[in-house]
C-alpha positions, 0 to 999 in steps of 0.5 A, a space after each residue: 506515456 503516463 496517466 496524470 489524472 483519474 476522475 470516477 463518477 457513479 461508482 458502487 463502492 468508491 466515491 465520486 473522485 478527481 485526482 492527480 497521478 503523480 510519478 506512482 499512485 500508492 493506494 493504502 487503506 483498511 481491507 474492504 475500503 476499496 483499493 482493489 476496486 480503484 485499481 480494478 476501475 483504471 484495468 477497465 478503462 485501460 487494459 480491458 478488451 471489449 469482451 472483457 468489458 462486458 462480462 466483468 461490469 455489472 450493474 451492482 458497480 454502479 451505485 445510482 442504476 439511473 446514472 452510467 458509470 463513469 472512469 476517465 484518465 488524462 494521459 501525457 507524455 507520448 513518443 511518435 508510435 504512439 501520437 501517430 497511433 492516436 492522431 485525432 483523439 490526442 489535443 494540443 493546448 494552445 500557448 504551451 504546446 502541452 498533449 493530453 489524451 483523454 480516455 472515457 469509459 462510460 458505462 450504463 444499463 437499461 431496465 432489462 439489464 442490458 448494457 451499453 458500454 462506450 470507451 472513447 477519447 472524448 475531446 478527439 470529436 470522433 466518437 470512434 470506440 478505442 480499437 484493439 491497436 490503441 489499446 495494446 498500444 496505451 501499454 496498460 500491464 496488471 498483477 492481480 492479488 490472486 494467488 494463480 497470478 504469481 504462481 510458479 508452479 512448474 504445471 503453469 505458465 508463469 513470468 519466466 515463460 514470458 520472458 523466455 518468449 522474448 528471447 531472440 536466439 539468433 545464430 543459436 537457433 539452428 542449435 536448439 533446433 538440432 537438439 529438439 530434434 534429436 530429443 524427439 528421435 530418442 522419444 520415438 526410438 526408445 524401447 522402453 518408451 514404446 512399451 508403455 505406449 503399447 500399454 497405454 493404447 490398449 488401456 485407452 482402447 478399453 475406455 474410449 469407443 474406437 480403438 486406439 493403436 499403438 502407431 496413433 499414440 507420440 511422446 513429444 517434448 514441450 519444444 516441438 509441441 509448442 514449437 518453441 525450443 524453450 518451452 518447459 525450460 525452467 529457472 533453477 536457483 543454487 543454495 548451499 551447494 544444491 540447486 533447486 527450481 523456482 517452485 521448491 522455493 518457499 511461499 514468500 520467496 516465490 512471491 518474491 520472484 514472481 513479482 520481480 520476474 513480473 517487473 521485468 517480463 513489464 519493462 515494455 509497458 507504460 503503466 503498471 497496476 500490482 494488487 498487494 505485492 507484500 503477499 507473502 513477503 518478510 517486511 525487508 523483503 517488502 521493502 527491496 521489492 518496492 525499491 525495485 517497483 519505484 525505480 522502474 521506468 514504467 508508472 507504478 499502480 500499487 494497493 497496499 497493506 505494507 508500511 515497508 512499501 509505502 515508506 519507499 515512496 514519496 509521500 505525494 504518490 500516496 493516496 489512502 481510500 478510506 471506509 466508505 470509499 473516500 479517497 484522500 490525496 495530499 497537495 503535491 509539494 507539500 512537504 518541503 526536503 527535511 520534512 518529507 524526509 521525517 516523514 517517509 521514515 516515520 511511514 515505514 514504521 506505521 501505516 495505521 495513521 493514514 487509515 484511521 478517523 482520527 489521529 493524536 500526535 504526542 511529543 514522545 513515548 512516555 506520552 503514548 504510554 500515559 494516553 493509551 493507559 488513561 484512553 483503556 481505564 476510561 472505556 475509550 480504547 483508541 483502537 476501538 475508536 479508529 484513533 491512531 496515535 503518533 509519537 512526534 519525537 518532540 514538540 519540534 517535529 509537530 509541524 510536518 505530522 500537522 501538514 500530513 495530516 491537515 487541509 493540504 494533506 491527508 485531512 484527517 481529523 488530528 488532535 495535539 498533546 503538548 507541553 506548556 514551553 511548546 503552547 505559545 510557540 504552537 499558537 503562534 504558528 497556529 495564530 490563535 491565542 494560548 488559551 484558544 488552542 483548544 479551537 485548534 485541537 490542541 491540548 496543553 499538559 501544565 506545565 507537563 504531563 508528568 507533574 499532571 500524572 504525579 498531581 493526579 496519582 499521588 507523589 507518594 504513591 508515584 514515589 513508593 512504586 519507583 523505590 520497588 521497581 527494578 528500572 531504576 537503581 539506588 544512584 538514580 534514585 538518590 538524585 530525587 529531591 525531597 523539598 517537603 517538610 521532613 524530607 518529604 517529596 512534593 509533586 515538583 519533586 518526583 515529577 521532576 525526576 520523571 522528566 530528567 531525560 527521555 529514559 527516565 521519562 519511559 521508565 517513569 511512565 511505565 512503572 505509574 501506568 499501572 497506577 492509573 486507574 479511573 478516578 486518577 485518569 479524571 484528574 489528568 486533565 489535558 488527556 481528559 479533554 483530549 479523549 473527550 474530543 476524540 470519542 466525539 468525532 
């Protein structure tokens, strides 16, 4: 069973959503943008018993009092136990044979605050409240982001509890049996054991109202008190010849393992939610953690900060929630194979894109460098404006970074940087004319951004600070043409030798940034008009 829809309505912090679930649902977003609450909406409706219910909803999750809150999810994919565990409320569709099940929290308060709190199967007619059975039976499991969920300190219950509880012993029980045993007559005949019992009786005899006799006092072993012959059995890890428990790991190691013990101890469930698995997690860590969570067989519910986590999963399963409570998803299949492939790797190494206002994507890193010089002199700092910047590895790739971020994808507002042998090419795909690509957000470097950058700052002053920086070398230098009279270096002369090759482009960039300041920023005209519209979005 698997959820293939969520719909809210009416929700405090989230806007009115309705969208699909794929294969995963990974939330990413800013912090206090509203993941959590996504999450903590589907716990409602699918985990939550009815006490539960109402003692964690409160009016202030409502955003309109007059309105009841609504979440609801379509499920598919049912074996018989559980078609047989929810025969009326499951629908069939006539002509394709197709089950949906569709469950309803709805949730309102009167003027006295008092709730009413309904959790059906709108479409099964019957009205019946979800009982306890079907709602163990939907197979709903959450890790919150709270420390006490992924604690392995040996003073508490933990994962590793849970899946020894699941142990069947067999023919080897009676032997545990004999040796919990045996381990309590020793409790009870030792010596010295009984001394301190004695010790500890006339101490309590003094604290409390009655006295306490020795007799009444029992040193048991954590098998027989919790009549389990594992309990208190603990997991031990062997490194560098010494061998230490699961709680003398460090921070990020537990985290690690508590999480994959969580995973597994979850294998009988449907549906699992995890609350900012990267909690404490080393970015390679981040990323074996999230191969292991998407290759489970069980539907995958993650809120994340991590790059490293999101970059393992394909790019429909993502879906960002946005400052205000947005949330955003692309259309499914809207990348085709190569480009989901580019795709995925360029969201491992930053996330920010899918979280920002606005987005520019440059052909390479000297344009970065140049942009992000120009935006600082000119009091538009990019970061300061939720502007991310994204370096497409040349005009070629622009196409996937325009379906991520256009209609069909994350829509988030995107504008262009590019050369001008990529403009006709661009307006083309974008069936406007050249000179209208700025309608379309697109801004074009004559003919590219270093001749602007040279023109703007001086070709002698650009060639003065190449001559005494150490990035480039006496030959490479010498391959700088000097066509102006007496030998002197134009503007095609020096940008030319700034763009002979992606390294000399970075190293160009990085020796005239410093050179920009305000006045020469004004004359980069292409990057001018390009923060002009990003500061007005």
């Amino acid at each position: 069973m698997h959820v293939t829809a969520l719909r809210l309505r009416n929700h405090g912090r989230l806007l009115d959503l309705d969208i699909e679930v794929r294969k995963h649902l990974v939330l990413v977003g800013p912090n206090d943008a509203g993941k959590s609450s996504l999450l903590r909406c589907l716990d409602l409706l699918l985990g939550s018993s009815t006490a539960q219910l109402y003692s964690r909803v409160t009016s202030e999750d409502l955003r309109n009092p007059d309105e009841p809150l609504v979440i609801e999810a379509d499920l598919e994919g049912f074996g018989p136990d559980q078609e047989a565990m929810f025969p009326d409320e499951i629908t069939v569709e006539v002509g394709t044979g197709r089950k949906s099940l569709t469950l309803r929290l709805a949730v309102s308060f009167d003027p006295n605050q008092t709730p009413t709190i309904d959790r059906t199967a709108p479409a099964g007619g019957t009205g019946r409240q979800l009982s306890r059975e079907q709602l163990a039976g939907i197979g709903w499991q959450m890790l919150a982001a709270t420390g006490l969920a992924r604690d392995l300190r040996s003073d508490r219950k933990s994962h590793l509890d849970d899946i020894l509880r699941t142990v069947d012993l067999g023919t080897e029980q009676e032997m545990f049996d004999d040796l919990a045993l045996q381990l309590q007559d020793a409790l009870m005949q030792s010596k010295k054991l009984d001394v301190l019992r004695d010790e500890l009786a006339s101490q309590l005899s003094r604290a409390l109202p009655e006295p306490i006799a020795k007799d009444d006092l029992s040193f048991v072993p954590g098998a027989s008190a919790d009549n389990d012959v594992l309990s208190d059995v603990r997991l031990q890890i062997q490194k560098n010849g010494q061998s230490r428990s699961l709680s003398d790991q460090s921070d990020g190691t537990r985290a690690l393992f508590a999480i994959a013990l969580y995973d597994m101890v979850s294998i009988g469930a449907n549906m699992v939610a995890i609350d900012e698995p990267e909690i404490h997690l080393h970015p390679t860590s981040q990323r074996s953690l999230a191969r292991l969570l998407q290759a489970g067989a069980n539907q995958k519910f993650i809120a994340t900060h991590s790059a490293d986590i999101v970059g393992e999963f394909e790019p429909e399963c993502v879906a960002s929630v946005r400052t205000g409570g947005r949330v955003v998803q692309p259309s499914a299949d809207f990348l085709n194979g190569d480009e989901r492939t580019s795709i995925r790797w360029w969201m491992r190494d930053r996330l920010e894109p899918l979280t920002a206002r606005s987005v520019v994507a440059v052909e390479g890193p000297s344009d970065r460098i140049i942009v992000e010089r120009c935006a600082d002199v000119t009091g538009r700092n990019l970061d300061r404006l939720g502007c991310a910047m994204i370096e497409a590895d040349g005009s070629g790739n622009i196409d996937a970074v325009v379906k991520v971020f256009g209609p069909d994808g994350f829509d988030i507002p995107m504008s262009l940087l590019i050369d001008q042998d990529a403009a006709a090419d661009r307006a083309l795909k974008f069936g406007v004319a050249v000179g209208d690509l700025y309608l379309r957000s697109t801004w074009v470097s004559a003919p590219d951004l270093e001749a602007e950058y040279v023109r703007a700052v001086g070709p002698e002053i650009v060639w003065e600070a190449i001559e005494n920086s150490s990035m480039f070398s006496r030959n490479d230098r010498a391959n700088c043409n000097a066509s102006g009279p007496r030998g002197t270096r134009t503007v095609e002369d020096v940008a030319e030798f700034c763009r002979k090759n992606s390294k000399t482009k970075v190293r160009a960039a990085l020796v005239v940034a410093p050179l920009i300041g305000e006045a020469e920023a004004s004359r980069i005209e292409s990057i001018c008009r390009l923060l002009d519209e990003i500061q007005d979005h």
